[in-house]
LUMTIVO-521108 format. One record per residue: residue in three letters; x, y, z of N, C-alpha, C in turn. Coordinates in steps of 0.001 Angstrom, whole numbers, padded with zeros to 6 digits, always signed. Layout:
BEGIN
alaXYZXYZXYZ;...
This chain:
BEGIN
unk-027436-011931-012250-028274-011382-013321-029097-010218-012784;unk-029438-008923-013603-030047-008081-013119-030954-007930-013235;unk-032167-007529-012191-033514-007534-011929-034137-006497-012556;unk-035579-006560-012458-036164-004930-013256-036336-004265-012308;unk-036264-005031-010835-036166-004297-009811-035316-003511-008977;unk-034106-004319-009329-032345-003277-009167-032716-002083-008712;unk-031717-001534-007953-032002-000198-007627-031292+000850-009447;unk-032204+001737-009542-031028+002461-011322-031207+004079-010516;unk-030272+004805-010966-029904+006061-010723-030480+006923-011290;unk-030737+008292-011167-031976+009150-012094-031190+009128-013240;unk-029789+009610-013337-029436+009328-014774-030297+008155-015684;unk-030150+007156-015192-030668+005715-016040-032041+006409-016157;unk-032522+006737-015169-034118+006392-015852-034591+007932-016548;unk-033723+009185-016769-033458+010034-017784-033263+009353-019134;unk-032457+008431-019202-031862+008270-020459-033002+006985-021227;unk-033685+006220-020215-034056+005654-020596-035960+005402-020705;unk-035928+007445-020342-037645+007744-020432-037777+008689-021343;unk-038921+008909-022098-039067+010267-022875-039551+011503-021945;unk-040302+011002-020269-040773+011850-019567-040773+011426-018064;unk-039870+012224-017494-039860+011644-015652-040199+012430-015151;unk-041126+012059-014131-042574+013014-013589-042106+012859-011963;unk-041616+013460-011435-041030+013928-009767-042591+014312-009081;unk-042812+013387-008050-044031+014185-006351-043203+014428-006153;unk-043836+015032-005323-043078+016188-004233-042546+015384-003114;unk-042904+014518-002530-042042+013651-001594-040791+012775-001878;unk-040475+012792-003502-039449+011915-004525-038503+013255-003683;unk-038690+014580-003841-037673+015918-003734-037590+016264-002434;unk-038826+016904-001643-038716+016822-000675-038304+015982+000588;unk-037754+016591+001847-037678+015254+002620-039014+015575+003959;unk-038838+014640+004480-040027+015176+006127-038497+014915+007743;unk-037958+015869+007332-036547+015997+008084-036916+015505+009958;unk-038114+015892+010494-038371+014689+011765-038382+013459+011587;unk-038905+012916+010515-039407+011710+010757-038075+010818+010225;unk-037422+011162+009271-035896+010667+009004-034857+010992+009962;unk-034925+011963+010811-033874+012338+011436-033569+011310+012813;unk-035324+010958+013198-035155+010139+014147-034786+008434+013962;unk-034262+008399+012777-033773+007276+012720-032108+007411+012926;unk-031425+008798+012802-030124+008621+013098-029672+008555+014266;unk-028787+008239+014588-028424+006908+015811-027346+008660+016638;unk-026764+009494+015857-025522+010329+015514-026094+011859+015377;unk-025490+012580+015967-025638+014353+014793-024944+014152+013537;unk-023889+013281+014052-022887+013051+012615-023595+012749+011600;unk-024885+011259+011578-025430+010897+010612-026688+011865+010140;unk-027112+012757+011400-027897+013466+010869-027452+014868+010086;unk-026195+014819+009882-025334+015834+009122-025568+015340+007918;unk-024813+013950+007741-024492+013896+006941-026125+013470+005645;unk-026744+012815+006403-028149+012669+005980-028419+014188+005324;unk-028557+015287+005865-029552+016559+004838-027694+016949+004147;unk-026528+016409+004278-025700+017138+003133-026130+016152+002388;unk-026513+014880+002120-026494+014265+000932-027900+014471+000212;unk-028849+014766+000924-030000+015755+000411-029455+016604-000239;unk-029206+017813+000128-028710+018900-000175-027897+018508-001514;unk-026909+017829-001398-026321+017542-002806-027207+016995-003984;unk-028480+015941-003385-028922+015649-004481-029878+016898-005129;unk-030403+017475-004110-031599+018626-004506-030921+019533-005314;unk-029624+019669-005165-028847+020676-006180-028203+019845-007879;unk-027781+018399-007766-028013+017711-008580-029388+017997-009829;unk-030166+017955-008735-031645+017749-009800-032045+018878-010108;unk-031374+019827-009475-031289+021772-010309-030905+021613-011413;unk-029317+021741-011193-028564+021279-012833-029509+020866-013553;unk-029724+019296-013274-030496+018919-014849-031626+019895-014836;unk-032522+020100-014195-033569+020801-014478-033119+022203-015466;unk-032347+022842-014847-031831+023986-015264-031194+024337-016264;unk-030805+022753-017260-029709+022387-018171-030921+021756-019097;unk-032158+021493-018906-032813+021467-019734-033442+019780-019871;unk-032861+019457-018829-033426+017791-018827-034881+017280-019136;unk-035426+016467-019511-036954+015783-019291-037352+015341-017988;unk-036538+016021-017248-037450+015780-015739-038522+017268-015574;unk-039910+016382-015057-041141+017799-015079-041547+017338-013575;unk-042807+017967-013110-043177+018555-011891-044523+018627-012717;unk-046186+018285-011988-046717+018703-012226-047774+019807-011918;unk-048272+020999-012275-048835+022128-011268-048932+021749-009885;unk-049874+021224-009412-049515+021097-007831-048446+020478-007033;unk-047378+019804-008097-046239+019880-007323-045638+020885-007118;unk-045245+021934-008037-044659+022591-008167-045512+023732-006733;unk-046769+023603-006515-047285+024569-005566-046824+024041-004230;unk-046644+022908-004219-046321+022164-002989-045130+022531-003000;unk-043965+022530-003358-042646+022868-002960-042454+024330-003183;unk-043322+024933-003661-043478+026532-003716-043879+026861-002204;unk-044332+026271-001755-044826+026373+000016-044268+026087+000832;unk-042962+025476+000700-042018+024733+001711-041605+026203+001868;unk-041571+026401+003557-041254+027506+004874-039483+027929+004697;unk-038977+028631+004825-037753+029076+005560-037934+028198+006161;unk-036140+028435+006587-035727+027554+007406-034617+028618+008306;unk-035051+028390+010043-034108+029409+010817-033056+028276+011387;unk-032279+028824+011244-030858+028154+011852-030789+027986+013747;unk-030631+029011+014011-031198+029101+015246-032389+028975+016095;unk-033624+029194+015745-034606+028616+016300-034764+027016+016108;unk-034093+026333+015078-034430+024634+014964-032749+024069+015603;unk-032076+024542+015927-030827+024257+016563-031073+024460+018418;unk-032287+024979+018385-032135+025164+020078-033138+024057+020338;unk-033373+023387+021997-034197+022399+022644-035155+022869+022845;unk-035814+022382+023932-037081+022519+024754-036776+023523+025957;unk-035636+023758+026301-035260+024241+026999-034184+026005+026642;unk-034793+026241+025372-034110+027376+025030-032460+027316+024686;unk-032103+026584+024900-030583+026514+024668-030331+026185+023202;unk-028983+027001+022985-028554+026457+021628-027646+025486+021863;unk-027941+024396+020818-026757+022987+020937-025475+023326+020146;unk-024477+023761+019855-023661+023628+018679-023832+022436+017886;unk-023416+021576+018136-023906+020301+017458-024646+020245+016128;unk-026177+020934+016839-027456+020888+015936-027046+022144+014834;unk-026355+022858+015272-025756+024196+014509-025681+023454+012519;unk-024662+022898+012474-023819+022440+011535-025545+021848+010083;unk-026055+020928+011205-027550+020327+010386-028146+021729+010037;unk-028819+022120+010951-029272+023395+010926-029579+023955+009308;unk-027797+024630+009278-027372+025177+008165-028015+024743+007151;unk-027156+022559+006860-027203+022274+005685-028997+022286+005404;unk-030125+022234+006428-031503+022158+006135-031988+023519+005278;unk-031418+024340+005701-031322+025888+005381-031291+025953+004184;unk-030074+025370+003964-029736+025741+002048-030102+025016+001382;unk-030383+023523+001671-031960+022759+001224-032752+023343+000984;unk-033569+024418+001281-034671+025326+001488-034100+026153+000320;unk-033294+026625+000349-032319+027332-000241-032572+026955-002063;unk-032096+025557-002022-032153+025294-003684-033329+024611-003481;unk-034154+024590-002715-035401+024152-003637-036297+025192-004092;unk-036322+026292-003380-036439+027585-004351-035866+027882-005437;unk-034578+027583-005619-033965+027630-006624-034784+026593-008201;unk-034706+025423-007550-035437+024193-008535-036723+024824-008935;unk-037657+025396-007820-039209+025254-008710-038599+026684-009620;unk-037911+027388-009556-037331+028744-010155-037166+028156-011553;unk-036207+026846-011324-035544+026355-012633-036808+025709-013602;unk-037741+024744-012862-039010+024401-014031-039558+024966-014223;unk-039967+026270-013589-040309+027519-014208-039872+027902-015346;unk-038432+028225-015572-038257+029079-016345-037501+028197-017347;unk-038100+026454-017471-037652+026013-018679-038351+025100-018740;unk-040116+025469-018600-041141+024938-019008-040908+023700-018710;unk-040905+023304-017656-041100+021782-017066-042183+021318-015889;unk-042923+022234-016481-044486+021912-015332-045411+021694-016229;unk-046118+019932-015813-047325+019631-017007-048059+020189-015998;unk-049006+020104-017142-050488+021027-016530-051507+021102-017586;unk-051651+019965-017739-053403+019341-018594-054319+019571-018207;unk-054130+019495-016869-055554+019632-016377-055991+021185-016262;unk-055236+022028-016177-056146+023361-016576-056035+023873-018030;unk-055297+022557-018911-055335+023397-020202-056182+022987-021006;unk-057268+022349-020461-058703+022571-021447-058359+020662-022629;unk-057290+020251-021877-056939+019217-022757-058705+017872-022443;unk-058533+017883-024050-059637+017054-023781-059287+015386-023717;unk-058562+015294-024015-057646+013661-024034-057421+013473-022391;unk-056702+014518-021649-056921+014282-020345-057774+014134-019688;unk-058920+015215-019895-060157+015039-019418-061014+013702-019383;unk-060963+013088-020424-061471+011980-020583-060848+010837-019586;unk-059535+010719-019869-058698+009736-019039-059471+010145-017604;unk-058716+011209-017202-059818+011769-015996-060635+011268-015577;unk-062113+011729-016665-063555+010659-016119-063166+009834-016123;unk-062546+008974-016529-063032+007478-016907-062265+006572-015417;unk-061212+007506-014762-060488+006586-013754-060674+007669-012360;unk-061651+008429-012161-061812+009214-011221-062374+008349-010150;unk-063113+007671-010129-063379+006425-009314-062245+006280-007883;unk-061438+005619-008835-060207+005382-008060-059407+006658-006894;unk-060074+007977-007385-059863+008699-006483-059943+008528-004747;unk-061541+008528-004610-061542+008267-003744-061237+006812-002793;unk-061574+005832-003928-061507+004140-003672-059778+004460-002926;unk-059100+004821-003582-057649+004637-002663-057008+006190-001940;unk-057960+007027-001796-057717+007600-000990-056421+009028-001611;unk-056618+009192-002778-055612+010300-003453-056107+011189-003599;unk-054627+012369-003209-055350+014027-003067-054984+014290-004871;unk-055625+015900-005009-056082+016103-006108-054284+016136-006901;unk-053730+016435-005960-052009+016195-006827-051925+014967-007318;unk-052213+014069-006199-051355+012734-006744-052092+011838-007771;unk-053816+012187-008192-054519+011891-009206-054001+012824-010491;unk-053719+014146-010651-053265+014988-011688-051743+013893-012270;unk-051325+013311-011284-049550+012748-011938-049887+011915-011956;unk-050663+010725-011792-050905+009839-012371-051758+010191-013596;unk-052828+010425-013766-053720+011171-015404-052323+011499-016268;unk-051618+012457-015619-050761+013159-016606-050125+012255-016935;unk-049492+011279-016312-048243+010184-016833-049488+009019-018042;unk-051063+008650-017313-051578+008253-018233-051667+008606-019835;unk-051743+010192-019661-051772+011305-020775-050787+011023-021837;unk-049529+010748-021182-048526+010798-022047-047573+009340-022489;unk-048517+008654-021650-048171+007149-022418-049291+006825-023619;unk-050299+007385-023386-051302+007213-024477-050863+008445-025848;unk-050106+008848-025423-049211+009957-026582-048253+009017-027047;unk-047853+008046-026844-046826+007600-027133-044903+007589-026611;unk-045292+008250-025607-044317+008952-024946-044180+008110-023321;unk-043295+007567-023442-042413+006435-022503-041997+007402-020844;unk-042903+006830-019931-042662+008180-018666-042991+006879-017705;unk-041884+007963-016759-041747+007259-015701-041723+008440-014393;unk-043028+008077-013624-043410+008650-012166-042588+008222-011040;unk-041752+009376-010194-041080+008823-009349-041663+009601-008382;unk-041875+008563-006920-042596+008962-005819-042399+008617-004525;unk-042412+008540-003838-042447+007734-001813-043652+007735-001891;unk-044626+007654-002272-046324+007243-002173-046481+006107-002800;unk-046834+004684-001881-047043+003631-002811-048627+003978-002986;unk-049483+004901-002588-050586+004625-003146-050840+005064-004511;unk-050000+006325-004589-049638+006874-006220-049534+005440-007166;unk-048934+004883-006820-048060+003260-007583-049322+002454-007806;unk-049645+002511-006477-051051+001534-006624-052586+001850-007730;unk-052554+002688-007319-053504+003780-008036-053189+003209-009798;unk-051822+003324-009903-051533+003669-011335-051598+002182-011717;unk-051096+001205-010996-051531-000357-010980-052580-000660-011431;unk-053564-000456-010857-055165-000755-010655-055310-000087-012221;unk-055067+000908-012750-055304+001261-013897-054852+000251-015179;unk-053489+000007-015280-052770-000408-016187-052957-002400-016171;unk-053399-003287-014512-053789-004190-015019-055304-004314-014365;unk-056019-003239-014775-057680-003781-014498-058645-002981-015164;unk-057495-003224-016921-058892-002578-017724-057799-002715-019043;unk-058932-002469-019871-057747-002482-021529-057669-001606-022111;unk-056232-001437-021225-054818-000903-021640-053475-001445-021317;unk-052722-000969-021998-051496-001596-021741-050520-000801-021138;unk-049895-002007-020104-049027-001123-019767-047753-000750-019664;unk-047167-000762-020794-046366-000216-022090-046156+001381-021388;unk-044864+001350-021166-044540+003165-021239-044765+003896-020418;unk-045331+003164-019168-045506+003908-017931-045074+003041-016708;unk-043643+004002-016023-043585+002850-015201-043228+003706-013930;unk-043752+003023-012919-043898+003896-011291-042383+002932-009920;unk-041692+004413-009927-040798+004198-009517-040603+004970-007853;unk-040019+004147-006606-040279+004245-005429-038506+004938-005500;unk-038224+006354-004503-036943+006783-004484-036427+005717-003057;unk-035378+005048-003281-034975+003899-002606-033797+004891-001874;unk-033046+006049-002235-032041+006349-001730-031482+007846-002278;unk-030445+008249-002437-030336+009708-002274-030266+009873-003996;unk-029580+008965-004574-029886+008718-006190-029936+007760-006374;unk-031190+006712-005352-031783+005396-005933-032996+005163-006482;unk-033668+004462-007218-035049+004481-007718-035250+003419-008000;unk-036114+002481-007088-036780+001047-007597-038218+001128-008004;unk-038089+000481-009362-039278+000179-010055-040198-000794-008762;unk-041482+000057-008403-042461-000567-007877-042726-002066-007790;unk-043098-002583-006673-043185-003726-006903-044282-004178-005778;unk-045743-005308-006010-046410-004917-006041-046992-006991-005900;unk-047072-007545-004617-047217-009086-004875-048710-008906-005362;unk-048765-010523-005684-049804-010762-006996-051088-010456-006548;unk-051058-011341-004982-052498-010558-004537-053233-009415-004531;unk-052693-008482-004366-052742-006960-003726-052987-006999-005176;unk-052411-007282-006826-052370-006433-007570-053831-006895-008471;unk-054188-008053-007976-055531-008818-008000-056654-008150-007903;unk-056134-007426-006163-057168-006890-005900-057793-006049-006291;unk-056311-004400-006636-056250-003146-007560-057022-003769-008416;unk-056709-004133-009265-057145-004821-011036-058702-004835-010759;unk-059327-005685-009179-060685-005791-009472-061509-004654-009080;unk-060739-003537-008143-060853-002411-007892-061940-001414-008812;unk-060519-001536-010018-060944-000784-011190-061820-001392-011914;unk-061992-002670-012394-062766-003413-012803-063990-003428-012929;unk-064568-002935-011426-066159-003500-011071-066523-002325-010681;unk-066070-000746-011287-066507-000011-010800-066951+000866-011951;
C-alpha cells in the first residue's frame, strides 16, 4: 500500500499542485560536499550528468509554461551562481591536469550553463513570486504575525519569504507545494500549520530525495510538539 510518504516525481506533484515553489538548494547542487561521497570519477560523472539532465528537465517545464515558481531571492541566489572553468577545477594541488576530472569538469560547466538558462526562463514567463515587495497587504500581515519564528529557528530572509509566500497562497485558496533540502524551511512551516488556527490544508513541504525524487516531509511527533509550542507561546 502506498504511503504519503513514497518518494512522487516533480511531474506528480505538478499535476497534483496549483503552485510548486523550488529553494534554491531543491536546483542547485553543493558539488564538494556530494562529490565526496563518490567512491569513482565514474560516479562522480555520472552524478553532475544526472544533474545536468534534471536542471535542463526543469527548463523545459519552466520554459513551456509550467506552475513551477522561484521566489525573488531565489531567483537572486541562482542569479549568483559563478562560472564554471573546466580547467582550473580539473587540475590538483599540485598544478596538474587529471584527464579523468576533465569529463566532470565539463558536465559542471553546462550545469552552470542551464541554470542561467532557467532563471532566464522564470524570467521571461513570470514565474517569480514576489509579495513581499509588492506592497501585498495579506502577505504582510501573515508576515507579522509569524516573524517570530524567524529568528526562533534560525531562517535567512529567503527561506522566511517561501514559506509566507506558500502561506500566502494557501490562504488564497491555491494548493502549493514547497520543495527544498532545508528541513528547517519544513520545520518552520510545521510550527506554523500545527501551532496555531490554521489549517493545514494546501500546503505541503517536500524534501528532494533524488534527481526526480520528492518526499513529503516527515517530522516525529515530538519534535512536531515542540514546533507547535514554539509558535504557540510566542
Amino acid at each position: 500500500m502506498a504511503s504519503r510518504f513514497d518518494p512522487v516525481n516533480l511531474e506528480h506533484l505538478i499535476s497534483s499542485h496549483d503552485f510548486v515553489i523550488f529553494d534554491t538548494c531543491a536546483i542547485t547542487e553543493r558539488w564538494r560536499e556530494n562529490f565526496s561521497k563518490c567512491r569513482t570519477h565514474y560516479e562522480a560523472f555520472d552524478y553532475a550528468k544526472n544533474t545536468l539532465n534534471f536542471e535542463q528537465r526543469l527548463n523545459e517545464k519552466v520554459a513551456g509554461g509550467s506552475n513551477i515558481y522561484i521566489t525573488s531571492g531565489v531567483y537572486n541566489e541562482i542569479v549568483d551562481v559563478k562560472p564554471y572553468s573546466v580547467k582550473k577545477t580539473a587540475k590538483m594541488d599540485d598544478g596538474k591536469l587529471r584527464k579523468s576530472l576533465v569529463p566532470i569538469s565539463r558536465a559542471i560547466r553546462e550545469s552552470r550553463k542551464t541554470l542561467r538558462k532557467l532563471t532566464e526562463a522564470f524570467l521571461d514567463n513570470n514565474r517569480i513570486l514576489n509579495f513581499k515587495n509588492a506592497g501585498n497587504k495579506d502577505y504582510e500581515k501573515l508576515s507579522d504575525r509569524y516573524i517570530h519564528l524567524k529568528d526562533k529557528l534560525e531562517l535567512s530572509e529567503t527561506d522566511f519569504d517561501i514559506i509566507v509566500s506558500g502561506l500566502y497562497l494557501k490562504e488564497a485558496g491555491e494548493s502549493t507545494a514547497v520543495l527544498t533540502n532545508d528541513n528547517k524551511i519544513c520545520e518552520a512551516g510545521y510550527a506554523i500549520l500545527f501551532g496555531g488556527n490554521i489549517s493545514p490544508k494546501n500546503l505541503d513541504f517536500f524534501i528532494r530525495s533524488g534527481f526526480n525524487q520528492f518526499k513529503e516531509f516527515f517530522i516525529p511527533k515530538a519534535r512536531l510538539k515542540l514546533l507547535a509550542s514554539i509558535n504557540k507561546t510566542i
